[in-house]
DRENDO-1510 file (C-alpha; in Angstrom, 1 decimal, always signed):
<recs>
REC; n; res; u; v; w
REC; 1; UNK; +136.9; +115.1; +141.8 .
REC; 2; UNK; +133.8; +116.6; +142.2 .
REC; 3; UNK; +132.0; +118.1; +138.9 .
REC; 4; UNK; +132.5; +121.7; +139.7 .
REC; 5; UNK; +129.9; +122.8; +137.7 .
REC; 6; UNK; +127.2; +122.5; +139.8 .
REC; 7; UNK; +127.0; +123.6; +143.2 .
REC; 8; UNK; +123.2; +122.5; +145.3 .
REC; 9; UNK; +124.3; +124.5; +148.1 .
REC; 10; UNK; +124.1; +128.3; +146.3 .
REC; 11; UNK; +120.0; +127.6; +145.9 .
REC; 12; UNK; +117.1; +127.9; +148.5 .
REC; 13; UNK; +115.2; +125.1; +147.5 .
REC; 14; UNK; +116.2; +122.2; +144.8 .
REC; 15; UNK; +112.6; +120.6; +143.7 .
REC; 16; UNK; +111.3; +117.8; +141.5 .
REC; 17; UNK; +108.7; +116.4; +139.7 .
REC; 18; UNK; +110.4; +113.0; +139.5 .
REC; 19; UNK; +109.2; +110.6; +142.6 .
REC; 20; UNK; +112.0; +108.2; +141.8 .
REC; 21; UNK; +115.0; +110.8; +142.6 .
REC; 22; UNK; +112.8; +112.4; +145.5 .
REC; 23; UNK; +112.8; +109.0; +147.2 .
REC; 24; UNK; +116.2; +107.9; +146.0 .
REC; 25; UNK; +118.7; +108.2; +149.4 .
REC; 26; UNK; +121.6; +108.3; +147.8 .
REC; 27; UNK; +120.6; +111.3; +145.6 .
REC; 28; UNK; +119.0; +112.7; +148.8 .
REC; 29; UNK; +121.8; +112.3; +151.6 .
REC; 30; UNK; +125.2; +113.1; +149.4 .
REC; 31; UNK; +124.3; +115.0; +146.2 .
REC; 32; UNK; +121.4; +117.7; +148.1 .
REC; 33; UNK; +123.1; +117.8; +151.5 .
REC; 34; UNK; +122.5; +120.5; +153.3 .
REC; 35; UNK; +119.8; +121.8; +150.7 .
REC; 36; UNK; +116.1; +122.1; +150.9 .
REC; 37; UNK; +114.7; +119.2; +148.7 .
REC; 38; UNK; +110.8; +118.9; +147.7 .
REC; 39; UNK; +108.7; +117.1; +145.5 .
REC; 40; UNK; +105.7; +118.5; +143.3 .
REC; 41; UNK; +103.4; +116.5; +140.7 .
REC; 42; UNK; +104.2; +118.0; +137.3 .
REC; 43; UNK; +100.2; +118.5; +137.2 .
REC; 44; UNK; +100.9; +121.2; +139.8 .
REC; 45; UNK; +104.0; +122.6; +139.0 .
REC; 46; UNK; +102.0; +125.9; +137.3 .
REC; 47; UNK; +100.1; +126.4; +141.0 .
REC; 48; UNK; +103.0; +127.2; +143.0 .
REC; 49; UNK; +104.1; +130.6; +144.0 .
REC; 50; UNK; +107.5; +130.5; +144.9 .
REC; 51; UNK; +108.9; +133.2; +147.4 .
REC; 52; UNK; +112.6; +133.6; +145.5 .
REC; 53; UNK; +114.1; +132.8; +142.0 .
REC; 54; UNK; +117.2; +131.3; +143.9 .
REC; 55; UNK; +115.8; +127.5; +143.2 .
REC; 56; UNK; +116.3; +124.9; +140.8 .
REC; 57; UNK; +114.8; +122.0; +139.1 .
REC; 58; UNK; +116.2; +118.1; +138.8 .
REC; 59; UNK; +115.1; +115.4; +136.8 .
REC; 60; UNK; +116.0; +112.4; +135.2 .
REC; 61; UNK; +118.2; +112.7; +132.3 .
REC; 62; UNK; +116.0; +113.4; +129.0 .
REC; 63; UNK; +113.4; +111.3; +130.1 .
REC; 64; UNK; +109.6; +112.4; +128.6 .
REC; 65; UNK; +108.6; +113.3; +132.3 .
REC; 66; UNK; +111.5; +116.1; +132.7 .
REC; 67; UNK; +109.3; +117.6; +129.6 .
REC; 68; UNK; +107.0; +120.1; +131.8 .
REC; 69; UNK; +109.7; +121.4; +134.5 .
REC; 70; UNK; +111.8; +122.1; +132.2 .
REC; 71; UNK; +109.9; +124.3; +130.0 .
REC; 72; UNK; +108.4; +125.7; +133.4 .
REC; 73; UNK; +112.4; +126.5; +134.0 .
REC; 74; UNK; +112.7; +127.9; +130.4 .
REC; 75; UNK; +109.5; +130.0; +130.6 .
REC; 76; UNK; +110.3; +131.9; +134.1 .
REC; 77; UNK; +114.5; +131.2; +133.9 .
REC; 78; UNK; +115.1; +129.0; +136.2 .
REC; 79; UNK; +117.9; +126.7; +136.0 .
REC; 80; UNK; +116.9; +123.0; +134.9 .
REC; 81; UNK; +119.8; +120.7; +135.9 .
REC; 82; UNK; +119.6; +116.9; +134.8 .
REC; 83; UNK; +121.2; +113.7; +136.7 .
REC; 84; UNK; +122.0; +110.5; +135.1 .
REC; 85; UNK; +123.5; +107.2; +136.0 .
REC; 86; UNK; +127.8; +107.3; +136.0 .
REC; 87; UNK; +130.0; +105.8; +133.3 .
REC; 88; UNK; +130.8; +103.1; +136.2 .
REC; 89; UNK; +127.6; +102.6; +137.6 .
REC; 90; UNK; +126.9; +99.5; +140.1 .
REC; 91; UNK; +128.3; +96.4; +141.2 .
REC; 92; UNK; +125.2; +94.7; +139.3 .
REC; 93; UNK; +122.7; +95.7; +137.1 .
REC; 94; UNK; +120.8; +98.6; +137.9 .
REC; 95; UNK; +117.4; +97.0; +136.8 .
REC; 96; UNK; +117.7; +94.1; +139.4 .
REC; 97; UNK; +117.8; +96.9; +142.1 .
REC; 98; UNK; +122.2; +97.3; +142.4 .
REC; 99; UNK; +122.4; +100.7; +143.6 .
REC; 100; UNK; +124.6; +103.4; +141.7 .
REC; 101; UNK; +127.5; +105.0; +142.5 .
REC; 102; UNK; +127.9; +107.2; +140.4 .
REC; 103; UNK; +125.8; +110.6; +138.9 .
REC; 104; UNK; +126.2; +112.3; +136.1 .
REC; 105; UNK; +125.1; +116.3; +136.7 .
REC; 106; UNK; +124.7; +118.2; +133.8 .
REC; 107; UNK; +123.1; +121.9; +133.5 .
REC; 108; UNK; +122.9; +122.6; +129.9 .
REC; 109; UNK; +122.1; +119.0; +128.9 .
REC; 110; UNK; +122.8; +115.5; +128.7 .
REC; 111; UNK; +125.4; +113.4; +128.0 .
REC; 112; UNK; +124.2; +111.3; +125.5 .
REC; 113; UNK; +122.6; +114.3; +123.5 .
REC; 114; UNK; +125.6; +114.8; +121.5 .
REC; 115; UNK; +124.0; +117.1; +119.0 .
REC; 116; UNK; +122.6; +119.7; +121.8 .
REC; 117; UNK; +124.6; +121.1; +123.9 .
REC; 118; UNK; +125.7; +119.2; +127.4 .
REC; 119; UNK; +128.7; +119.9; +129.9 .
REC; 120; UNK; +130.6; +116.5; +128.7 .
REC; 121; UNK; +130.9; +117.9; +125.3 .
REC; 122; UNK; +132.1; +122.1; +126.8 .
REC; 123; UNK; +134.2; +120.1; +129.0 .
REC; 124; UNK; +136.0; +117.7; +125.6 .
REC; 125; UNK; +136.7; +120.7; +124.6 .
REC; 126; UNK; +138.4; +122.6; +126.7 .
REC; 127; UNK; +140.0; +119.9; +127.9 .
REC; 128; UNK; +143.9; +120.1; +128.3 .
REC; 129; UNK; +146.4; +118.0; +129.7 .
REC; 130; UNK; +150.1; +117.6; +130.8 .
REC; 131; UNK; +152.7; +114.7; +129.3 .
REC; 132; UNK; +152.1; +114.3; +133.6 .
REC; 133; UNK; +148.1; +114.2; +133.2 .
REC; 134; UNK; +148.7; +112.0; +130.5 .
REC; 135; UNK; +150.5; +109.4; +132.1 .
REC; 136; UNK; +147.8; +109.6; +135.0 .
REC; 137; UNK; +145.2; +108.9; +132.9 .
REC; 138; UNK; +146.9; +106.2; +131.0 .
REC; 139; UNK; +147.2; +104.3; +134.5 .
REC; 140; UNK; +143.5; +104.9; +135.5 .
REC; 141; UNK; +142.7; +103.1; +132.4 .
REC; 142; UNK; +145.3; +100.6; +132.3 .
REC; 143; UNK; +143.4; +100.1; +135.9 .
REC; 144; UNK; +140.1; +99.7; +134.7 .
REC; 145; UNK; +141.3; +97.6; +131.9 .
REC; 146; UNK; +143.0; +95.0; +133.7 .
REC; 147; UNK; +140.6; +94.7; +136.6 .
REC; 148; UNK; +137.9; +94.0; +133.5 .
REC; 149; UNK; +136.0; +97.2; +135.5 .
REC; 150; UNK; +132.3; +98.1; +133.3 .
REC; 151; UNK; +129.5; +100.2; +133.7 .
REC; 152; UNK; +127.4; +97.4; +135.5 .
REC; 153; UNK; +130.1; +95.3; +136.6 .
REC; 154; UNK; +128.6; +92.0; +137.2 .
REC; 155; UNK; +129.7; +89.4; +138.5 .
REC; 156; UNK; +127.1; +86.8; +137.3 .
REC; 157; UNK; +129.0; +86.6; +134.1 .
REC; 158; UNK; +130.2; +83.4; +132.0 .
REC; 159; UNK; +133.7; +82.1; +131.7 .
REC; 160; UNK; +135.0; +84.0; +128.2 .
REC; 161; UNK; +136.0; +80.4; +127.3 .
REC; 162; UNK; +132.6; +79.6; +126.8 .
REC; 163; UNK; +132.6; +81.8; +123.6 .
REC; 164; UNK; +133.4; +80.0; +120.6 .
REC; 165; UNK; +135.9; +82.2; +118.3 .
REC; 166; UNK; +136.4; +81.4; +115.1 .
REC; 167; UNK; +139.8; +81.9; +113.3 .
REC; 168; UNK; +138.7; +84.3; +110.5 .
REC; 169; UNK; +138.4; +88.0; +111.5 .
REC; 170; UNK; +135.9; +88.6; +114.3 .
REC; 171; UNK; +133.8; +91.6; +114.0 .
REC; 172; UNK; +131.0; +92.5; +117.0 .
REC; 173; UNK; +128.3; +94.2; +116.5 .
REC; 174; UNK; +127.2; +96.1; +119.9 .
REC; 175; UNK; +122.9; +95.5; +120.3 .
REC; 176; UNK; +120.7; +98.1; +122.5 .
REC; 177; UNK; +117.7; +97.8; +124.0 .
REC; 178; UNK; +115.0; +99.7; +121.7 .
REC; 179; UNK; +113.5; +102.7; +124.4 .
REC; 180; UNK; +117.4; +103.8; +125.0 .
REC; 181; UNK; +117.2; +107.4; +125.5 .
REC; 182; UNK; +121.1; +107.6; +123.7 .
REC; 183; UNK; +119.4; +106.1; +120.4 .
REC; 184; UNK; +116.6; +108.5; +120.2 .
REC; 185; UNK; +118.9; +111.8; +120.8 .
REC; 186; UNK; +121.7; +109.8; +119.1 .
REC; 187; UNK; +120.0; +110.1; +115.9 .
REC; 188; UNK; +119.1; +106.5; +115.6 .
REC; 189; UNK; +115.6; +106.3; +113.4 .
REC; 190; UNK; +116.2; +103.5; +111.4 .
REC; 191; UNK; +115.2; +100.9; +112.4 .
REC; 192; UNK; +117.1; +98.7; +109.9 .
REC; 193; UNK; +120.5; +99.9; +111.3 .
REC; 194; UNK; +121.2; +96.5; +112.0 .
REC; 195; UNK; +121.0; +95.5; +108.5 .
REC; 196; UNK; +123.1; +98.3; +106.8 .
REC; 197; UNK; +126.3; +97.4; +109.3 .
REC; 198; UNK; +125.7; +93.9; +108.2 .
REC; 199; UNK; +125.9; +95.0; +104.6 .
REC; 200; UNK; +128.8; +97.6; +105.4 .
REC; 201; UNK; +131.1; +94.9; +107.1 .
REC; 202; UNK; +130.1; +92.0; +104.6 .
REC; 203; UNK; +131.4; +94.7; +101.1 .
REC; 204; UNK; +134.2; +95.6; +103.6 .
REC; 205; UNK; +135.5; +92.6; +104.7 .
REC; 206; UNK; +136.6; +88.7; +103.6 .
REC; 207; UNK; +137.3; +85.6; +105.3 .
REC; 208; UNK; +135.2; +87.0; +108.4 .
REC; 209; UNK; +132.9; +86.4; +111.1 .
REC; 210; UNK; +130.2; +88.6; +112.5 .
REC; 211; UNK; +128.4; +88.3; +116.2 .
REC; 212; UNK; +126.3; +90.3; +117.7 .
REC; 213; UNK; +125.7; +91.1; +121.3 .
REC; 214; UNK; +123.1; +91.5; +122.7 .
REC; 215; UNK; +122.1; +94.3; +126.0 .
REC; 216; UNK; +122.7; +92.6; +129.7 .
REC; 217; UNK; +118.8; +94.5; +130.4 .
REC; 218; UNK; +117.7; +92.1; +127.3 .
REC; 219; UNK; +119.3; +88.7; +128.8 .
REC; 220; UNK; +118.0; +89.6; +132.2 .
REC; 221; UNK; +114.4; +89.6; +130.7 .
REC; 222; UNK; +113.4; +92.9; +132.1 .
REC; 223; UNK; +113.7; +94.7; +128.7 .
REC; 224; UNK; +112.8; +93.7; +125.0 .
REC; 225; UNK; +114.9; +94.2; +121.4 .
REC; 226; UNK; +113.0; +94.6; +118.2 .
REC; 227; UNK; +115.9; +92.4; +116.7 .
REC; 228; UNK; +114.9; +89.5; +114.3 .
REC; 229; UNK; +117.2; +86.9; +115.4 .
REC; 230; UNK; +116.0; +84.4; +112.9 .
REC; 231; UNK; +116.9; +87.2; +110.4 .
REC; 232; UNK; +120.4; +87.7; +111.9 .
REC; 233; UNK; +121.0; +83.7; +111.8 .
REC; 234; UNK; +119.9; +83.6; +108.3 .
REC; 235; UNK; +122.5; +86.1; +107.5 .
REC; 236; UNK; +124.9; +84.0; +109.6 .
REC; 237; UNK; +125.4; +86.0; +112.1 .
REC; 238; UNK; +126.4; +84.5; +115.4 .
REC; 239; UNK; +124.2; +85.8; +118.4 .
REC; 240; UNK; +125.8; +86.0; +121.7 .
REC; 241; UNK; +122.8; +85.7; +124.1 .
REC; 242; UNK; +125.3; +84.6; +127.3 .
REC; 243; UNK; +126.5; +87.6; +129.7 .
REC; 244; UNK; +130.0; +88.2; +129.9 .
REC; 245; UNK; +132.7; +90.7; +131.1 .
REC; 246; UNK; +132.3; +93.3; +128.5 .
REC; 247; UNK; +136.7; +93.7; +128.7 .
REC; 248; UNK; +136.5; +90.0; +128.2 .
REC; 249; UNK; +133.9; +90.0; +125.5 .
REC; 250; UNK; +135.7; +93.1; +123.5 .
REC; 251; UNK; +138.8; +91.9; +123.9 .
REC; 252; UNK; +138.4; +89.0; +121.6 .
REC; 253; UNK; +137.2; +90.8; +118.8 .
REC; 254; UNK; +139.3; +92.8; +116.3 .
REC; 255; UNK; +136.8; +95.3; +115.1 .
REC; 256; UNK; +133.9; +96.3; +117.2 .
REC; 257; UNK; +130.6; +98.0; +115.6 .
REC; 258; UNK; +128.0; +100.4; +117.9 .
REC; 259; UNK; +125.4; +102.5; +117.8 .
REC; 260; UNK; +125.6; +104.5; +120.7 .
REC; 261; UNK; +126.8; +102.3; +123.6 .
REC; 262; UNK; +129.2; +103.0; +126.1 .
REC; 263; UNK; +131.2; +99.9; +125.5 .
REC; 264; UNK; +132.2; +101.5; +122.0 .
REC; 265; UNK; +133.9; +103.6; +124.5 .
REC; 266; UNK; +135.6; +100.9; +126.2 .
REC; 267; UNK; +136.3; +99.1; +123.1 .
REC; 268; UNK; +138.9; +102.1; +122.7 .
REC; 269; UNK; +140.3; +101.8; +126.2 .
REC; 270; UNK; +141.7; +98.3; +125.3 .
REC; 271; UNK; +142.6; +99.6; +121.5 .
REC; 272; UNK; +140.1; +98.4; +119.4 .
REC; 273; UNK; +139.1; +99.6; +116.2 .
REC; 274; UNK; +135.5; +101.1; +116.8 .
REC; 275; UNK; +133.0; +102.6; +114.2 .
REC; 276; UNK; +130.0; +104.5; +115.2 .
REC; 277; UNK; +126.7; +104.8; +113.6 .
REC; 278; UNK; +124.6; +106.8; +116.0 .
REC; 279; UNK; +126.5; +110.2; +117.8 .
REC; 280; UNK; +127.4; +108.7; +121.0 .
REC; 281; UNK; +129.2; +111.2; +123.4 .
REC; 282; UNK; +132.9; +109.8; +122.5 .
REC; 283; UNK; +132.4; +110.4; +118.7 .
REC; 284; UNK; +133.8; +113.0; +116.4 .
REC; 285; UNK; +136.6; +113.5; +118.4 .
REC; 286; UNK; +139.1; +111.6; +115.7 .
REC; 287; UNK; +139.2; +108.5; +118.0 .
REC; 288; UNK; +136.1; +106.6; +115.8 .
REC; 289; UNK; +135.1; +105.7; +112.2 .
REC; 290; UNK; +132.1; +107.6; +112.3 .
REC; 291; UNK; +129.3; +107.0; +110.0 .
REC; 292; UNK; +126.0; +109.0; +111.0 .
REC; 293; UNK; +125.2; +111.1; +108.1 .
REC; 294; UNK; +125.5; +113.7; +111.0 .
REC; 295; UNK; +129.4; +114.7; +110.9 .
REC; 296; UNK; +128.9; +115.1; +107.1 .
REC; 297; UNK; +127.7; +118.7; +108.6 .
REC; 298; UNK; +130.4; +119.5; +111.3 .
REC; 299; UNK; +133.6; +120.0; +110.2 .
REC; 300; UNK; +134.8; +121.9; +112.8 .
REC; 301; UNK; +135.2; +119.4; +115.4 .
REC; 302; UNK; +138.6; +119.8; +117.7 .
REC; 303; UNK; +140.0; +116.1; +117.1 .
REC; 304; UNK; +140.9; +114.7; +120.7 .
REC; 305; UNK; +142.8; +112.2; +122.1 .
REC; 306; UNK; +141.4; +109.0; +124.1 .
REC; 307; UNK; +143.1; +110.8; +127.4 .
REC; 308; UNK; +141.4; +113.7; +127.1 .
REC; 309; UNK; +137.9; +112.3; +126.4 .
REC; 310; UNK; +138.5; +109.8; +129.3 .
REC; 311; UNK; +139.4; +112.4; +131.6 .
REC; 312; UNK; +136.4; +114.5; +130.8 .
REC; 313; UNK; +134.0; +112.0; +130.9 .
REC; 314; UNK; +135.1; +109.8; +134.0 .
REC; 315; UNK; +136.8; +112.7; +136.0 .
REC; 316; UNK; +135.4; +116.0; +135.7 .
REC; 317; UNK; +132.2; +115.0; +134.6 .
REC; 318; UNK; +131.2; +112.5; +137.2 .
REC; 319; UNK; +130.6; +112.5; +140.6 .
REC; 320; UNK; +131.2; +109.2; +142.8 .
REC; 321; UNK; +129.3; +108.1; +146.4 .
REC; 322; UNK; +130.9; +106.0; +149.0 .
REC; 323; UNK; +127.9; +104.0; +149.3 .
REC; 324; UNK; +129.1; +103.0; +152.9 .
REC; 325; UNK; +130.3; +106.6; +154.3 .
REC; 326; UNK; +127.7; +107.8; +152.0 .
REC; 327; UNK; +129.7; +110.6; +150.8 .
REC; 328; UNK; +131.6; +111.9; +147.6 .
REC; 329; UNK; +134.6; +110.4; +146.7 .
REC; 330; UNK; +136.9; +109.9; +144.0 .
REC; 331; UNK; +137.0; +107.5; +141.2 .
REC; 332; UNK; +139.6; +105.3; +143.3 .
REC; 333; UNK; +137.0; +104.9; +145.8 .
REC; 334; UNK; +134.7; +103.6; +143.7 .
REC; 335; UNK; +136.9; +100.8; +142.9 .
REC; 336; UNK; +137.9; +100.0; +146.4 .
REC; 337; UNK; +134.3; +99.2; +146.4 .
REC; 338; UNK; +134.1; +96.7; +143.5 .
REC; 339; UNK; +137.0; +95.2; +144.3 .
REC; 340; UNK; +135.8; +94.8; +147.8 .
REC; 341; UNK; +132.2; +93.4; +146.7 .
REC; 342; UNK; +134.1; +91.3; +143.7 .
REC; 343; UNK; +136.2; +89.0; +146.9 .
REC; 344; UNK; +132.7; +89.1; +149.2 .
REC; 345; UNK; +130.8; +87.3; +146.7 .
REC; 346; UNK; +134.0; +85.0; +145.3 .
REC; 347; UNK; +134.4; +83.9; +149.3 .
REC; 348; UNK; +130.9; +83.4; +149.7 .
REC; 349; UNK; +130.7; +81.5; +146.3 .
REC; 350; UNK; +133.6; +79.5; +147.4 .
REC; 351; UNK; +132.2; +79.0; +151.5 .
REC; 352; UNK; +129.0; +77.1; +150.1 .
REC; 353; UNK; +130.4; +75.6; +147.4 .
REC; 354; UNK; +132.8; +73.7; +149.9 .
REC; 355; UNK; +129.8; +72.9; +152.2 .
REC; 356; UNK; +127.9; +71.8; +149.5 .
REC; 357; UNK; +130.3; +69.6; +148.0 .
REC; 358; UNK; +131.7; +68.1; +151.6 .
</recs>
């Protein structure tokens, strides 16, 4: 299920300015095969002379170093194609080095630049399926669902049971780590954001309780939020600072509250109500409550259903690596290998626990 869109073979050369993807194997040995792959410093990028058009330029999503090959693409019309990490990434976080298996290739944009134009969003809408298709997809989730599969999928997570519920209606707020590139071109500039869902769910709700989460990168220390959580607890909002299963986590919840994340995403694929208040990739479809000032302006959106927008994004959109063949393969590939890695670590969990213990 390869993303057809883009084919590294047609060009002569595939360069970079990004050090990070040059030295990155997986990118290098299953993406580029069979391609001519070289690195240049952005500084030098104007000094080089190249022998044919037939070349391109990747970088790293929308990230502020892409900034001069791609206008070095624009100026001489040369195609600029962006990579990203997949929808289901790593067995682990990806900031405490678990490697990803899956890429996101994308030639006229980025995913989580809704308001631009990106392949996810041509692909949404020109998406149809069968009742067959349908049913397919319905499976894949149900798959994902029940196996508690996630972006990061990590299994350093607490016991659900752990989390104290109350018995009024529970409402979670989704946090993000402030640098995330989907906040910036997800039309996020406020930084009180926080504070107006607050306010929206307390005038729209009774006899509630409202948590927030907050981002796995946060809790590992390697990244910081702006949040004032003596703020939040002053507003009595309950702050969930353990890691759990996202499935888990959503799943205990009734309503579910985001700015951009991807678990607003999987929120839906377990049937939750979810409200937006960024423009993350999965809204204005008809499948959100949507509340960026931004849809006020599009009313010509296509609605579309969960299947199709599933389909898109974690089918045709996304490539996935066999990390041991290191090759392409399909999205049930990809979960043979978290399911494998999920019973390595249980039995090794369980082997020196009972040595411990004897």
């Amino acid at each position: 299920m390869k993303n057809s869109n883009i084919n590294f073979d047609k060009y002569d050369t595939v360069y970079t300015t990004s050090f990070g993807i040059y030295r990155n194997n997986i990118i290098r040995r299953t993406l580029l095969d069979k391609t001519k792959f070289k690195y240049i410093k952005s500084k030098n990028i104007h000094k080089m002379i190249f022998k044919t058009k037939n070349i391109c330029f990747i970088g790293w999503g929308k990230k502020e170093n892409t900034k001069i090959a791609f206008d070095y693409c624009m100026h001489y019309d040369l195609d600029y194609i962006r990579i990203e990490d997949g929808f289901i990434r790593s067995n682990g976080l990806g900031v405490t080095g678990a490697k990803s298996m899956s890429f996101i290739i994308d030639k006229s944009g980025i995913f989580y630049d809704k308001v631009n134009d990106n392949d996810l969003k041509d692909i949404i809408l020109k998406q149809k399926l069968s009742i067959i298709e349908e049913k397919k997809i319905r499976d894949i989730i149900k798959y994902i669902t029940d196996n508690k599969i996630s972006k990061y999928n990590n299994i350093c997570t607490k016991s659900i049971d752990t989390l104290n519920i109350s018995d009024k209606k529970n409402i979670l707020i989704i946090g993000q780590v402030d640098n995330d590139m989907s906040l910036k071109y997800g039309l996020i500039d406020n930084h009180d954001v926080y504070l107006d869902i607050i306010k929206f769910i307390n005038s729209n709700n009774t006899n509630h309780t409202i948590y927030i989460k907050l981002h796995p990168d946060i809790l590992s220390g390697v990244k910081k939020s702006s949040l004032d959580l003596n703020q939040l607890r002053n507003m009595n909002v309950i702050i969930i600072t353990d890691n759990y299963n996202p499935i888990e986590l959503l799943s205990k919840f009734e309503e579910i509250h985001t700015l951009t994340s991807q678990m607003g995403f999987e929120a839906l694929m377990i049937g939750k109500k979810v409200h937006t208040w960024g423009v993350p990739f999965y809204s204005g479809y008809g499948i959100t409550e949507d509340h960026n000032i931004y849809y006020e302006d599009v009313r010509n959106t296509i609605p579309r259903s969960l299947e199709i927008v599933f389909k898109s994004m974690y089918l045709d959109y996304t490539i996935y690596i066999d990390l041991n063949k290191k090759e392409v393969c399909d999205i049930w590939g990809i979960f043979n290998q978290i399911k494998n890695f999920i019973e390595k670590k249980v039995f090794m969990k369980n082997f020196l626990k009972y040595f411990i213990n004897k």
